[in-house]
C-alpha positions as CSV (number, residue, x, y, z in Angstrom):
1,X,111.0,56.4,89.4
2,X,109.9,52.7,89.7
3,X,106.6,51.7,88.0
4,X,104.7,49.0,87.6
5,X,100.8,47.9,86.1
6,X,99.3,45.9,88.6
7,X,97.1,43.4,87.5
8,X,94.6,42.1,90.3
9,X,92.8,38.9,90.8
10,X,88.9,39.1,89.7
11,X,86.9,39.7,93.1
12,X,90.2,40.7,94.9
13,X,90.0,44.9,94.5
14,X,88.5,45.9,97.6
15,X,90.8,43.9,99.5
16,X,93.6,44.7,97.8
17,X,93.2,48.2,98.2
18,X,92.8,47.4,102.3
19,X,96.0,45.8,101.8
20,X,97.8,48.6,100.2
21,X,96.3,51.7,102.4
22,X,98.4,49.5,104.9
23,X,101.3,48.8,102.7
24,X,102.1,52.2,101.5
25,X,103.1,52.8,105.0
26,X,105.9,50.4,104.9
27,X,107.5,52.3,101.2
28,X,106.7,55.7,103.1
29,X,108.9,54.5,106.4
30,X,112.2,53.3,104.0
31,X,115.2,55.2,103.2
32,X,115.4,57.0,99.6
33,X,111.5,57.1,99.2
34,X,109.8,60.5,98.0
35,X,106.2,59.8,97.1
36,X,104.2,57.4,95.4
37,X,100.8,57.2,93.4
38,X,98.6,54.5,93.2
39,X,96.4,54.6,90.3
40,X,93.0,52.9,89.0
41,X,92.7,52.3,85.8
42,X,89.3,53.3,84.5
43,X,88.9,50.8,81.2
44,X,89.7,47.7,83.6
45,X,89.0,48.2,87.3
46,X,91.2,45.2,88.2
47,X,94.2,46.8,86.9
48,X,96.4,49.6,88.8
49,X,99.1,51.4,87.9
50,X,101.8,51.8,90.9
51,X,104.7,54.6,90.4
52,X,107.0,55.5,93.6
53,X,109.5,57.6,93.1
54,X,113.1,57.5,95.0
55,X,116.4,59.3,95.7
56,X,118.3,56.7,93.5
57,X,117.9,53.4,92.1
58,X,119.7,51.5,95.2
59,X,117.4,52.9,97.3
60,X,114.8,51.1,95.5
61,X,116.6,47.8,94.6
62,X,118.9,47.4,97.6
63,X,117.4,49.7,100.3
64,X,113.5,48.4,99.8
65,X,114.1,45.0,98.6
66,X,116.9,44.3,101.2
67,X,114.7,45.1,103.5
68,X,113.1,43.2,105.9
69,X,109.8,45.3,105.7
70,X,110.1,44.3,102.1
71,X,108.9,41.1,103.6
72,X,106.0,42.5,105.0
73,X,105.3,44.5,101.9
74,X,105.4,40.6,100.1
75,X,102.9,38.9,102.8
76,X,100.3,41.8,102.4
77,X,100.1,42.3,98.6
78,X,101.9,39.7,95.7
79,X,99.0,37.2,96.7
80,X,96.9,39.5,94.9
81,X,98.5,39.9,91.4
82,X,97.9,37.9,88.8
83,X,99.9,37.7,86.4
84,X,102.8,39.2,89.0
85,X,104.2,42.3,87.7
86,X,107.0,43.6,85.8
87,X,108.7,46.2,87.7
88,X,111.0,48.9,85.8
89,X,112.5,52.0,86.5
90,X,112.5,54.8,84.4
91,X,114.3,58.1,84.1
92,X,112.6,61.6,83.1
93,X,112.7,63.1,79.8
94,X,110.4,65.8,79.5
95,X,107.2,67.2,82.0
96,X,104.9,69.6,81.4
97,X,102.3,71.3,83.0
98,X,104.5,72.7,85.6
């Protein structure tokens, strides 16, 4: 899984989210993807919390960001992040409530 806090630019949210309903088609469309979750958080409404899960870690780092709709991906939504964000994957340990 891939996750990353998403810090967005004062007065930027409600475009941003525009931006992503259209974006999220573009990590839907690519090879390896399973789902994703884009989440608001409620103690600071500019900050998000963006987890998309994949078939492997390539599919991530070589398949989506060798992409060219990765390009795409860049022009609709890194304008908005401020600072840009850390992106890191992570593996799963334990889950409950299943």
């Amino acid at each position: 899984m891939t996750g990353a806090i998403l810090n967005v630019r004062d007065g930027w949210t409600d475009e941003f989210e525009i931006a992503f309903e259209r974006a999220q088609a573009i990590l839907a469309a690519q090879a390896g993807y399973q789902r994703h979750e884009l989440r608001r958080c409620v103690e600071a409404e500019t900050r998000y919390l963006l987890l998309v899960w994949w078939d492997t870690l390539e599919s991530h780092t070589r398949g989506f960001r060798g992409s060219d709709q990765y390009e795409e991906w860049k022009e609709l939504l890194h304008h908005y992040y401020e600072p840009f964000p850390t992106v890191e994957h992570y593996t799963p340990l334990f889950a409950g409530g299943e």
